[in-house]
C-alpha positions in Angstrom: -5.7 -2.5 -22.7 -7.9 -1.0 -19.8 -10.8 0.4 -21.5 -13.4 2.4 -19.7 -17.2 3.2 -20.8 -18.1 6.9 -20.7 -21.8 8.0 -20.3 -21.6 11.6 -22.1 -25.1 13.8 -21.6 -23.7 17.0 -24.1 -21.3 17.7 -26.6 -19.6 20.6 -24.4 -19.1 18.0 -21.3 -15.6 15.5 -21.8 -13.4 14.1 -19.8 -11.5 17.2 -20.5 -8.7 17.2 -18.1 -8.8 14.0 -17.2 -8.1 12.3 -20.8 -4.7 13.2 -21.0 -4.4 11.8 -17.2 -5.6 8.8 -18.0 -4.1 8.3 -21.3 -0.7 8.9 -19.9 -1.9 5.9 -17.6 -2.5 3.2 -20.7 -6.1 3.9 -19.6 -8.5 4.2 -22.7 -12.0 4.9 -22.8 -14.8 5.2 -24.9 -17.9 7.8 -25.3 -21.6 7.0 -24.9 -23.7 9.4 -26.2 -27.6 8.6 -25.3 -28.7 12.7 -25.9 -28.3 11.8 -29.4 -29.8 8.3 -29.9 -26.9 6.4 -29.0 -27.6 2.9 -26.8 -25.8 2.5 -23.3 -23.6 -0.9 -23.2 -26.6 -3.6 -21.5 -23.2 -5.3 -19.5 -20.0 -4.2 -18.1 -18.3 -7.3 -19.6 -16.5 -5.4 -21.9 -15.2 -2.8 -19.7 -12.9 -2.0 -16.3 -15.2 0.8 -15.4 -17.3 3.5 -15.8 -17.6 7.3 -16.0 -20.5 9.5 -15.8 -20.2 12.9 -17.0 -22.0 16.8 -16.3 -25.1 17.9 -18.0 -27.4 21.1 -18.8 -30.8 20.0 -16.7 -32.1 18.5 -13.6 -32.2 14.9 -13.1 -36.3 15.4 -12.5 -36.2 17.0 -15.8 -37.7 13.8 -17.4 -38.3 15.5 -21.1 -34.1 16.6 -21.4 -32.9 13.2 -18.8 -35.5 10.9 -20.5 -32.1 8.1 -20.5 -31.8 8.5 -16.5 -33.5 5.3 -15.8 -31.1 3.6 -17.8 -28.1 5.0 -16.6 -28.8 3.9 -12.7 -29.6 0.3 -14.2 -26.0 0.7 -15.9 -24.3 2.1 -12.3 -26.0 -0.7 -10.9 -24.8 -3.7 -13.2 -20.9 -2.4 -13.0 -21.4 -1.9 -9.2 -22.3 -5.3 -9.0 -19.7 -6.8 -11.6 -17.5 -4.9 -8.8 -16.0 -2.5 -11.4 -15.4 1.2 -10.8 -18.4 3.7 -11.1 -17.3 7.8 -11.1 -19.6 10.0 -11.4 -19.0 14.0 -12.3 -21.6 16.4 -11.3 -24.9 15.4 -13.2 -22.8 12.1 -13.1 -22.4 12.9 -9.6 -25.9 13.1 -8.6 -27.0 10.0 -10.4 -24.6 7.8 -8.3 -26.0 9.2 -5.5 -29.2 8.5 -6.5 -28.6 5.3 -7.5 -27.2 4.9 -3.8 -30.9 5.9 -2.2 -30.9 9.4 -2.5 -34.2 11.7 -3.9 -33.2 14.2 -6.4 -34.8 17.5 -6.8 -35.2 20.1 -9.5 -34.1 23.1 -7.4 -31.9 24.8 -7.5 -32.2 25.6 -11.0 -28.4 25.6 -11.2 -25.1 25.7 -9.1 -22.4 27.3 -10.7 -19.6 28.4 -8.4 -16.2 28.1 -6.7 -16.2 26.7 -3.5 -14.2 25.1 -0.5 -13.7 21.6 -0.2 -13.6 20.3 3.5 -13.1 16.3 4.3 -15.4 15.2 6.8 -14.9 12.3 9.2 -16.1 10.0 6.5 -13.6 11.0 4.3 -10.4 10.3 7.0 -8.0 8.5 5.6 -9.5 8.3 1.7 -7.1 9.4 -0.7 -9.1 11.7 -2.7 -10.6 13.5 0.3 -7.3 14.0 2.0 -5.5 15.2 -1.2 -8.4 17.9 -2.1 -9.3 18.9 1.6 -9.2 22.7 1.8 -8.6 23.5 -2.0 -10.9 25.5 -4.4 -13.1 23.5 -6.9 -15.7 23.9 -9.2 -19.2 23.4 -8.5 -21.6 23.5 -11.8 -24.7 21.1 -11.8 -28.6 21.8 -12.3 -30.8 20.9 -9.5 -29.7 18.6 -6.4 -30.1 15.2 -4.7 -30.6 15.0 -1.2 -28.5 11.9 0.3 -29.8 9.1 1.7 -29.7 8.4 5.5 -26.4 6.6 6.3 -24.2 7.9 3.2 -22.5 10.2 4.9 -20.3 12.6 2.1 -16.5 12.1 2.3 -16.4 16.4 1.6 -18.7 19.1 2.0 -18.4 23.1 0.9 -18.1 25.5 3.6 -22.1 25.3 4.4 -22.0 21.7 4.5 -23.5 20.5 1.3 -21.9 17.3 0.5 -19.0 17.8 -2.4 -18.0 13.9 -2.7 -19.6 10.7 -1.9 -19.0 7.1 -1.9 -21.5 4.1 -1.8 -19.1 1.8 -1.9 -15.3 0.8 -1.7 -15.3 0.9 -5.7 -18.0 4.0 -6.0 -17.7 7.7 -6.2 -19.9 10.4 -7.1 -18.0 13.9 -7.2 -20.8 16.9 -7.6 -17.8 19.3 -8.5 -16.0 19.3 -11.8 -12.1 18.0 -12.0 -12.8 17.3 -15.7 -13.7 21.1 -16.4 -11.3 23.5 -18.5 -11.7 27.4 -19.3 -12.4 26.0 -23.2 -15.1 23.7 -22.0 -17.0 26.5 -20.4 -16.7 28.3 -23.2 -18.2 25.5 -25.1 -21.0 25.6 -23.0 -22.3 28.7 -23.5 -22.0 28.0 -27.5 -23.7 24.9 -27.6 -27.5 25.4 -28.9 -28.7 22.8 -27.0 -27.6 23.5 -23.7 -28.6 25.0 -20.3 -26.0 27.2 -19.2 -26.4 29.3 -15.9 -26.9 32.8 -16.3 -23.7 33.9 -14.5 -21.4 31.8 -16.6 -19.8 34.6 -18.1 -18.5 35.5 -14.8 -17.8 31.6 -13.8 -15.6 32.1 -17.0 -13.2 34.8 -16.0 -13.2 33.1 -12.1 -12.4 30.1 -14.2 -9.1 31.9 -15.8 -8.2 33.3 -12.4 -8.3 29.4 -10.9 -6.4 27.4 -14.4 -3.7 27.0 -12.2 -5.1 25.3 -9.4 -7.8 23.4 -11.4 -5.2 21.7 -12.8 -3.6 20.7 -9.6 -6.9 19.6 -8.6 -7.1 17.9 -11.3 -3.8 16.0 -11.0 -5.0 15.2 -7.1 -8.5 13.7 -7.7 -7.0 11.5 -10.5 -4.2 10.3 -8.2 -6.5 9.8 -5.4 -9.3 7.8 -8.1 -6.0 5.7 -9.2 -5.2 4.9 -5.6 -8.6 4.6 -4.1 -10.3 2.1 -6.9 -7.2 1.0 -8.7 -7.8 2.0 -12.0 -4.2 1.1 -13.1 -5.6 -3.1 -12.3 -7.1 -4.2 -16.1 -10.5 -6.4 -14.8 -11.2 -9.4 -16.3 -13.6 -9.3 -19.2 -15.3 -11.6 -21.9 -13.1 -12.1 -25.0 -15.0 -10.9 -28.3 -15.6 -13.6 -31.1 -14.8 -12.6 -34.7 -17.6 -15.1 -36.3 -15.7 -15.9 -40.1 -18.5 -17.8 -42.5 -16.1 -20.4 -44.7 -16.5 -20.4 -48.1 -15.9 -22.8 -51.1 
């Protein structure tokens, strides 16, 4: 069975949307949580991919994000075992960063619907063509600047970059496909987390837009399928049950 690692940075922040996407697609995946002690895989041996999920703080913020270092060794051992790397906001941000780029605390938070517009990098990729001129979700805490020669695949209507990809097997997505009225919710419950002060209002926007979330939604996950062929199972190393014989 395809199994997939997720890197998950707060209890409010899933797959959300996406689960019942890819479990519909025989496509199972499992959590990693390092915001509460939990160890990130060392190898992609075990796994046809990887997620990276949203968070509540800036990548700079080294006290909250103390795991980042880790997490752009782990997008760099699956990029180079050539296995898919997604990224979702925070997640996002760290594959761009992984990719060369510099990230930056402000702003403090990006919370808002926005435009989605493919650029000439993004001609002809499936994602970027199918969410080209539809409304999506933009919440992250601070930013990373790209670095020269990554040119983003869609940009919001002032031109900051929406999507990127590194590589032919690489995406980072700085809005949220994954997100869900509930989640949000969720967010501003959770004790531990960051949430922008005009959430409330992101909330009842959110309500407004559950229709087309969802078909964004069903479009970035049919352009991911496409684009990296998630459906394809990669080859990975079997796991030994040791038995000790006994008398």
């Amino acid at each position: 069975m395809k199994n997939y690692c997720v890197v998950q940075h707060t209890y409010s922040e899933f797959l959300g949307l996406i689960e019942s996407q890819l479990e519909k697609r025989d496509i199972g995946f499992s959590y990693h949580r390092p915001f509460v002690g939990q160890d990130m895989p060392g190898s992609a041996a075990q796994f046809d991919g990887l997620w990276l999920l949203g968070g509540a703080w800036p990548l700079t913020d080294e006290e909250h994000n103390p795991q980042v270092p880790d997490e752009l060794a782990l997008i760099d051992i699956f990029r180079r075992s050539s296995r898919p790397v997604i990224g979702l906001g925070m997640g996002g941000m760290l594959v761009a960063l992984q990719a060369g780029g510099t990230a930056r605390p402000e702003p403090a938070y990006r919370a808002e619907f926005v435009t989605a517009h493919k650029t000439p990098a993004g001609a002809g990729d499936a994602l970027a063509e199918a969410v080209d001129g539809r409304t999506v979700l933009v919440l992250v805490h601070g930013s990373v600047d790209l670095p020269e020669g990554l040119e983003p695949t869609l940009v919001d209507d002032e031109g900051r970059w929406l999507a990127v990809r590194p590589d032919d097997l690489t995406y980072g997505l700085l809005f949220r496909p994954e997100m869900k009225p509930g989640m949000l919710e969720d967010i501003i419950m959770e004790a531990r987390h960051n949430p922008p002060p005009n959430m409330g209002e992101l909330l009842g926007e959110a309500r407004m837009e559950w229709q087309n979330m969802q078909e964004v939604t069903n479009h970035v996950v049919a352009g991911l399928v496409t684009e990296l062929s998630l459906m394809q199972e990669r080859r990975k190393m079997p796991v030994f049950s040791l038995k000790l014989e006994t008398e």
